[in-house]
C-alpha positions in Angstrom: 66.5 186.5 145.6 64.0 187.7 143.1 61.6 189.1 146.0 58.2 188.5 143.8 55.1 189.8 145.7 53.1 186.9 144.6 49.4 186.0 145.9 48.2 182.6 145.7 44.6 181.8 145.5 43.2 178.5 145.4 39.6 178.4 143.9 38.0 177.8 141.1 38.4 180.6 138.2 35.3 180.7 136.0 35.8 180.3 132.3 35.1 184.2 131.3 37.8 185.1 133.6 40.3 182.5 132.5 39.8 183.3 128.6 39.9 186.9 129.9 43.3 186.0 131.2 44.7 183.9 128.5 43.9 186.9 126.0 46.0 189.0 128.0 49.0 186.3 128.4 52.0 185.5 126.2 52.7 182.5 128.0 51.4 179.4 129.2 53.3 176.9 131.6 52.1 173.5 131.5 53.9 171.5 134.0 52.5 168.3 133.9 54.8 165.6 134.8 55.9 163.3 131.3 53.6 160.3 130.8 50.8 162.1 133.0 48.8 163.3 130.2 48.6 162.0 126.2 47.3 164.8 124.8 46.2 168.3 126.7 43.2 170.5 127.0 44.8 172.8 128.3 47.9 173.2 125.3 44.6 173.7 122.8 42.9 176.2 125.4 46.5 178.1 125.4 46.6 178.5 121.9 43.2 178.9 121.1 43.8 182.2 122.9 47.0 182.8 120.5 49.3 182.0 123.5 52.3 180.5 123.3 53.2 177.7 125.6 56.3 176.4 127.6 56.0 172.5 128.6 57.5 170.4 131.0 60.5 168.3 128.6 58.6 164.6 127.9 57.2 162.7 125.1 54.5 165.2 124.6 56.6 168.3 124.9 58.9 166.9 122.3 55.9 165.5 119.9 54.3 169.0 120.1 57.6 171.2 119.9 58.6 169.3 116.7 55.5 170.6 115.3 54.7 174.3 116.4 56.7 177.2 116.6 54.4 178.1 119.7 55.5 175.1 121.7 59.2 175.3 124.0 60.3 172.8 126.3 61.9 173.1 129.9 62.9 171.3 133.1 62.3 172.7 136.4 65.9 173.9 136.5 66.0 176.2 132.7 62.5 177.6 133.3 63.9 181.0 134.7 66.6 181.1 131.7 63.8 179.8 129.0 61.6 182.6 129.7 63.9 185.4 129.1 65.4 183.1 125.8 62.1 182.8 124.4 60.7 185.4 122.1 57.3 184.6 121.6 55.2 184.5 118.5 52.7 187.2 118.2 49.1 185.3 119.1 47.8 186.2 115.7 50.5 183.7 114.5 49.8 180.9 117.1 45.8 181.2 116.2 46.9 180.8 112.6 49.0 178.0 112.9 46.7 176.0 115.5 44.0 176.2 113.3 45.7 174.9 110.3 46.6 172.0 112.8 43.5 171.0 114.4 41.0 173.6 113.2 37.5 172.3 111.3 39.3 171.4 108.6 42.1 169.7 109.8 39.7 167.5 112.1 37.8 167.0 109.1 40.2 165.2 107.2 41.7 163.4 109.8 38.3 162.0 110.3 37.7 160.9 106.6 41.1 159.5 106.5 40.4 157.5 109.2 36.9 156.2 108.1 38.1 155.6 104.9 
């Protein structure tokens, strides 16, 4: 239908290429299967980039859409329609809002709260 000319390569991307990429990028796609995963490195990767990020629907995706702007959910069948829906926030926005989440500070008081 869409006749992509997609390459696929299998092997191992080294960390300076993959930030190079995810500077470049507006959007991530996480499609990790609900109850695989708790929490994700690679959700605070995304936005630690400024990108924003689509995520499979589950308990995560919902617990992390709630909360962000950056975040949108999907199933396998509405990603095609959810990317051209989406209007993305500019990355200088997701950088800001991720680190009042879980920047130094944040962690901080989470972790004095907690010892407390």
């Amino acid at each position: 239908q869409r006749q992509l000319d997609v390459v696929w390569e299998n092997r191992f991307v080294e960390p300076d290429q993959l930030d190079a990429a995810l500077r470049r990028t507006r959007f991530v796609v996480i499609g990790h299967v609900d109850d695989s995963m708790i929490v994700s490195g690679v959700v605070y990767h995304a936005i630690g980039f400024g990108a924003n990020v689509l995520i499979r629907d589950g308990e995560l995706a919902r617990h992390l859409a709630a909360a962000h702007r950056f975040v949108h959910r999907y199933d396998d069948a509405s990603l095609p329609q959810r990317l051209h829906q989406i209007v993305p926030l500019p990355a200088v926005e997701v950088f800001a809002e991720a680190t009042r989440a879980y920047g130094l500070e944040s962690c901080k008081a989470g972790w004095l709260a907690a010892l407390a």
